[in-house]
C-alpha positions as CSV (number, residue, x, y, z in Angstrom):
1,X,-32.1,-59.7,29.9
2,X,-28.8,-61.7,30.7
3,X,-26.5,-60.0,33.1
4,X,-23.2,-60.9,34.0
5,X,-22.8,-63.8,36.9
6,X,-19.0,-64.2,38.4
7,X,-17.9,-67.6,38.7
8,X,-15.2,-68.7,40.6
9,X,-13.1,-71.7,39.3
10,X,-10.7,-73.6,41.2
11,X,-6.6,-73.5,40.8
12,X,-5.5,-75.4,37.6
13,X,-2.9,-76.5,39.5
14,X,-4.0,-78.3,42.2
15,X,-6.7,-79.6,40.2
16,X,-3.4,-81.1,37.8
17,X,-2.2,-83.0,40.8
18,X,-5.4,-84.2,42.0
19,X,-6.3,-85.6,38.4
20,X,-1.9,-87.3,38.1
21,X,-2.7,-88.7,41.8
22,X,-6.2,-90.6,40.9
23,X,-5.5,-91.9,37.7
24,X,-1.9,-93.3,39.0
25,X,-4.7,-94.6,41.8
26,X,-6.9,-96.4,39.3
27,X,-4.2,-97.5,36.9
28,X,-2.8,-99.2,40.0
29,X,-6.6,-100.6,41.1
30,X,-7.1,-101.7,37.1
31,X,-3.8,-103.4,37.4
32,X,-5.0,-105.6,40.6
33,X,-8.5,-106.1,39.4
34,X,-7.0,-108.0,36.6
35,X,-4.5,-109.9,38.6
36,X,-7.2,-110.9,41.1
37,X,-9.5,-111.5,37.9
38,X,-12.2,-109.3,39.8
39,X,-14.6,-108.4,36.7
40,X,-16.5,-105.4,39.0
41,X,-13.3,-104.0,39.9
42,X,-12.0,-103.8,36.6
43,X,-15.5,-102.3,35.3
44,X,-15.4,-100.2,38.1
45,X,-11.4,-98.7,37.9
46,X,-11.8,-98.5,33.9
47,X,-15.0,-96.5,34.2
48,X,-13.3,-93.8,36.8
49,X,-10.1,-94.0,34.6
50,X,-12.8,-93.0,31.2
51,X,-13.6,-90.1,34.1
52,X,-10.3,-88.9,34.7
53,X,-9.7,-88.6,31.2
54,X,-12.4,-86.6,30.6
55,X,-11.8,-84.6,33.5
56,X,-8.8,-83.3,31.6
57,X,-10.6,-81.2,29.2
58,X,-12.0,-79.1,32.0
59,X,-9.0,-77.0,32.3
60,X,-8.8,-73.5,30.6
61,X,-6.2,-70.4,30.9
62,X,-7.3,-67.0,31.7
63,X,-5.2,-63.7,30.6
64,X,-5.0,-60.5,32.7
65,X,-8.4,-58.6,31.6
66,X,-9.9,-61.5,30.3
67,X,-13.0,-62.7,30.8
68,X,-14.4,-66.6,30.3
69,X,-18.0,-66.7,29.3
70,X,-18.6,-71.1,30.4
71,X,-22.2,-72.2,29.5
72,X,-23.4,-75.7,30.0
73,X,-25.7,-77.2,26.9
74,X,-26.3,-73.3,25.9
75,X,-27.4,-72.1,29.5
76,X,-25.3,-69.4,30.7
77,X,-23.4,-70.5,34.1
78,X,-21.1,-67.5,34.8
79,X,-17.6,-65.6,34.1
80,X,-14.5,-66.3,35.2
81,X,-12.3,-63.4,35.5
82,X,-9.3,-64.9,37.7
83,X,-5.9,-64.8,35.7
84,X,-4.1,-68.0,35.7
85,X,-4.7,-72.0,34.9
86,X,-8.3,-72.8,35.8
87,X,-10.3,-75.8,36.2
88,X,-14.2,-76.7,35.6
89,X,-16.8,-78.8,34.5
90,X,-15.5,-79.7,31.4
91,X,-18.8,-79.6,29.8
92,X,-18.8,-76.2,29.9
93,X,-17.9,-73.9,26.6
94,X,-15.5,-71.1,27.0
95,X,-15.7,-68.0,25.3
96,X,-12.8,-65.6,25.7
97,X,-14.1,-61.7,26.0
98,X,-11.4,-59.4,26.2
99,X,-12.4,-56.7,29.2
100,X,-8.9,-54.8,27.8
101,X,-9.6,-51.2,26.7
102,X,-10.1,-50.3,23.0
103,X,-10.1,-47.7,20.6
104,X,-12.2,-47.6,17.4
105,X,-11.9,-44.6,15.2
106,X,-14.2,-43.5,12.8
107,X,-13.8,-42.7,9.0
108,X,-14.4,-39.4,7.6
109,X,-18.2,-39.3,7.3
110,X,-20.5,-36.7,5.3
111,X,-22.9,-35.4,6.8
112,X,-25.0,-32.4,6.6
113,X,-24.6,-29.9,10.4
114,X,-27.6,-28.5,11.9
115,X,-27.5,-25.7,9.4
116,X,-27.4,-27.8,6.6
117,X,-23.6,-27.3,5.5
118,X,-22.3,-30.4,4.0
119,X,-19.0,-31.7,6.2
120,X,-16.6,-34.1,6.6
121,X,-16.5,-35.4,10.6
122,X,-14.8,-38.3,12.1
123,X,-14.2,-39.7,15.4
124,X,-12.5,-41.8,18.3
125,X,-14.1,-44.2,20.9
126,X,-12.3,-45.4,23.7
127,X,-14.5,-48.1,25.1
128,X,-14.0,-51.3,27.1
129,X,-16.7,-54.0,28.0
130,X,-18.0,-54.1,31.7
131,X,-20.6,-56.8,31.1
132,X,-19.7,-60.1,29.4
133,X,-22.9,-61.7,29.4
134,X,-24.4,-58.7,27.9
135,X,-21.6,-58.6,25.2
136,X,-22.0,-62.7,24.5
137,X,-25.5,-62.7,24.4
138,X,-27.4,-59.3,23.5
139,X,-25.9,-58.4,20.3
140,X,-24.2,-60.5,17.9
141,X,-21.1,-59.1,17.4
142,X,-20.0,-56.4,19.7
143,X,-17.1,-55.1,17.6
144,X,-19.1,-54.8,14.8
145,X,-22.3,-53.2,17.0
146,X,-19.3,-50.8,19.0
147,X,-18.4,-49.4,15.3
148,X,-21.9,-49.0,13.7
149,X,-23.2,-47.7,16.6
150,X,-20.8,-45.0,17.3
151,X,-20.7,-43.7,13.4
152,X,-24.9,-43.5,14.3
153,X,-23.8,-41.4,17.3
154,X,-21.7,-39.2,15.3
155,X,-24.2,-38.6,12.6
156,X,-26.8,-37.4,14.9
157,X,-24.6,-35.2,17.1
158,X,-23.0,-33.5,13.7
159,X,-27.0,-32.4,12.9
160,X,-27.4,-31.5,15.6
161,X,-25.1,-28.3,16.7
162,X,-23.5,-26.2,13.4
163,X,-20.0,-26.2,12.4
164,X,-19.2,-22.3,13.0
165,X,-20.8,-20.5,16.4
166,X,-22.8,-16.8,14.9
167,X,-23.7,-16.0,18.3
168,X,-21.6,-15.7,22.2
169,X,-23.6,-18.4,23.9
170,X,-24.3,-21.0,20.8
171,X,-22.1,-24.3,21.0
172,X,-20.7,-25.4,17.6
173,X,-18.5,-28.1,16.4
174,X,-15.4,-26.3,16.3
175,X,-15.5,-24.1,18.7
176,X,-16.6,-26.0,21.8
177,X,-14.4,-29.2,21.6
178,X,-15.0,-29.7,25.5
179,X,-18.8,-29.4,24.9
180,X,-19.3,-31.6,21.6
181,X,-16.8,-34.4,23.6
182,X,-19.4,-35.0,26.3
183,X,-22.8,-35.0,24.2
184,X,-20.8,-37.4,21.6
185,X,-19.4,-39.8,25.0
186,X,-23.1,-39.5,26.4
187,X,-24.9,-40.2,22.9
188,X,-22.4,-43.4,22.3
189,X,-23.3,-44.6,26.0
190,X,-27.0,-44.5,25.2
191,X,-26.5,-47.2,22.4
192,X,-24.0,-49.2,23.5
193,X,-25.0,-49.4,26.7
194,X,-27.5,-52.3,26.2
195,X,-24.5,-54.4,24.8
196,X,-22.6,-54.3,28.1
197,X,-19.8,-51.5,26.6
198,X,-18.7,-48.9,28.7
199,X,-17.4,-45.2,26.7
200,X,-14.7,-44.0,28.5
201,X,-13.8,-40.9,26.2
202,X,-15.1,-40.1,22.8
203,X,-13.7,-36.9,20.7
204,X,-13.9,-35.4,17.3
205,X,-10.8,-36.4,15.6
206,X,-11.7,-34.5,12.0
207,X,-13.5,-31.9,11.3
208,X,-14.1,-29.7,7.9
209,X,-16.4,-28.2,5.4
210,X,-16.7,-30.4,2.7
211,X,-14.7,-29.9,-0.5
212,X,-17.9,-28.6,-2.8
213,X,-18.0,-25.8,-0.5
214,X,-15.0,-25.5,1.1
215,X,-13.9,-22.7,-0.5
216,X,-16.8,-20.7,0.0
217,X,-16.5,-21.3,3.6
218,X,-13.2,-19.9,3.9
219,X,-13.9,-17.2,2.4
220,X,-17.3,-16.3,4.6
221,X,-14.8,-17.1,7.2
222,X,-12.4,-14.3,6.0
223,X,-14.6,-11.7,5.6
224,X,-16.5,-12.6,9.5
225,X,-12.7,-12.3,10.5
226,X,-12.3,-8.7,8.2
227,X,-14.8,-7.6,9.6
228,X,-14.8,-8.5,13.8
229,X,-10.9,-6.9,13.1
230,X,-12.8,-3.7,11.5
231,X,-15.6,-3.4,14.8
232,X,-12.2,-3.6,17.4
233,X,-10.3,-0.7,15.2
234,X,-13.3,1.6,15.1
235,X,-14.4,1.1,18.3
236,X,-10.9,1.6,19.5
237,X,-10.3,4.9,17.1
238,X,-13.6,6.4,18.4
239,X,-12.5,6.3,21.7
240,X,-9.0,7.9,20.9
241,X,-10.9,10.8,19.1
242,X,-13.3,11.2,22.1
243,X,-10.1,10.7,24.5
244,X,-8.6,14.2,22.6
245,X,-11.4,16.1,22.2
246,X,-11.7,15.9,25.9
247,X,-8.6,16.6,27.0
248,X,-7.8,19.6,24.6
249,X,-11.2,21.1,26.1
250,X,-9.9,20.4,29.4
251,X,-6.9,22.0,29.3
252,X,-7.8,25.0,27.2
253,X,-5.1,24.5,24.2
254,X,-6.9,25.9,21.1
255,X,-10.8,26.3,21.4
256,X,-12.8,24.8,17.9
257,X,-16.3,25.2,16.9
258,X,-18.6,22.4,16.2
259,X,-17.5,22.4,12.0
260,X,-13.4,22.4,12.9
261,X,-14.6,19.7,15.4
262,X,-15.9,17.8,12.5
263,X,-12.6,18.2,10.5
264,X,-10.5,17.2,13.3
265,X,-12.8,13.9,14.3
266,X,-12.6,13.0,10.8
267,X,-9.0,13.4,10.2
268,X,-8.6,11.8,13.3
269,X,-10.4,8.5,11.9
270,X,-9.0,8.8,8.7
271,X,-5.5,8.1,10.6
272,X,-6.8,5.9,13.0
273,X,-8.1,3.9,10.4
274,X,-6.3,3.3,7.2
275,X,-4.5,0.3,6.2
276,X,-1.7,3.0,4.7
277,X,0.4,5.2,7.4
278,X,-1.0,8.3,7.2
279,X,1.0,11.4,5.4
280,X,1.8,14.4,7.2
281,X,0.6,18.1,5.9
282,X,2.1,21.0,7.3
283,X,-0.5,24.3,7.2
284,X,1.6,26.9,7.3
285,X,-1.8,29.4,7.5
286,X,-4.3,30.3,9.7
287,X,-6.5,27.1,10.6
288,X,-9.2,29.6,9.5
């Protein structure tokens, strides 16, 4: 497994003056060998002049979080990740990798959650590469490998937690977007670690029932709504009727036996509650 080297190139700049210094050195030699009609030392100056020249090609530019992948004859040498004009052998390739961060986002995907509920779920990657070697050399494309990669990721976490939480301590897609953010960063690291990629944040960035049963959804989701609304108002009259009863007892105001206690509790709830305000009756009798 190729992992990434740093190699360290000299100034460009320096390298520019050494290179103008020598060849005004050997066009000066080249010009004497030929006026002293010395054959070795014209041989000698042109050959270092052909070397000069080539020397010229050696120079490359790096940007600010940029890397340079330089291999010699397909062995890999190192990276240069110094900003500026640089200078070596120029034999080597160089490769430009981009060390900048990135964001790939997702399209809406169908997939089926861990119940089984068709849905529509997309995503965003933010993601950088920390190894170019690793990048160059252990996948093809790393763009390409970042996007199918993290649609893979996506399609396994969506399976496995549901879309709607029935219980207090089950994590769901739409409830727990801190939750379902980590597993989705940790289960896009897994696979794209091997291509030298770093995750730094990965989120759910659409999420919905899809359309065949959207409908049907909504209205489950009405009716669990209805109904948790329904539990808070009962539980809540049933106190207020226990909360009178007692306190009537306590201080004595009218005594009832167990059937007007009936009557009462369920008039009580019957006010409590109904949707409609309730309508006054005066009983102008005996409660008897």
């Amino acid at each position: 497994m190729i992992t990434e080297k740093i190699k360290s190139a000299p100034n460009g700049i320096f390298f520019i003056v050494v290179l103008l210094t020598t060849q005004a050195l050997f066009a000066i030699g080249l010009v004497q060998g030929i006026k002293n009609h010395s054959g070795l030392f014209v041989v000698s100056f042109l050959l270092f002049s052909i070397l000069n020249f080539i020397s010229w090609f050696g120079f490359f530019m790096v940007h600010p979080n940029e890397g340079k992948v330089l291999q010699l004859f397909g062995r890999y040498v190192g990276t240069c990740k110094e900003a500026g004009l640089r200078w070596a052998n120029p034999f080597y390739s160089k490769q430009g990798i981009s060390l900048k961060i990135r964001n790939f986002e997702s399209g809406k995907l169908k997939v089926n959650d861990h119940r089984g509920n068709p849905i529509e779920i997309g995503a965003v990657v933010v993601w950088k590469v920390i190894d170019s070697a690793e990048a160059s050399f252990q996948v093809d494309d790393y763009e390409d490998f970042v996007a199918i990669q993290s649609e893979a990721a996506l399609r396994t976490l969506a399976t496995d937690y549901p879309y709607d939480s029935h219980a207090d301590d089950e994590i769901a897609l739409r409830s727990h977007s801190v939750e379902i953010s980590e597993a989705l960063k940790i289960e896009v690291q897994n696979r794209l670690e091997k291509a030298g990629v770093q995750v730094i944040e990965a989120r759910i960035s659409h999420l919905a029932y899809a359309p065949e049963i959207a409908n049907a959804m909504l209205r489950r989701q009405q009716a669990e709504a209805i109904i948790s609304a329904r539990k808070k108002i009962v539980e809540g009259a049933v106190s207020m009727v226990e909360m009178a009863l007692a306190q009537l007892a306590e201080k004595q105001i009218v005594n009832l036996d167990e059937e007007r206690k009936a009557a009462m509790v369920s008039n009580l709830l019957v006010v409590l509650c109904s949707d409609d305000s309730a309508q006054p009756v005066i009983n102008a009798g005996s409660i008897y």
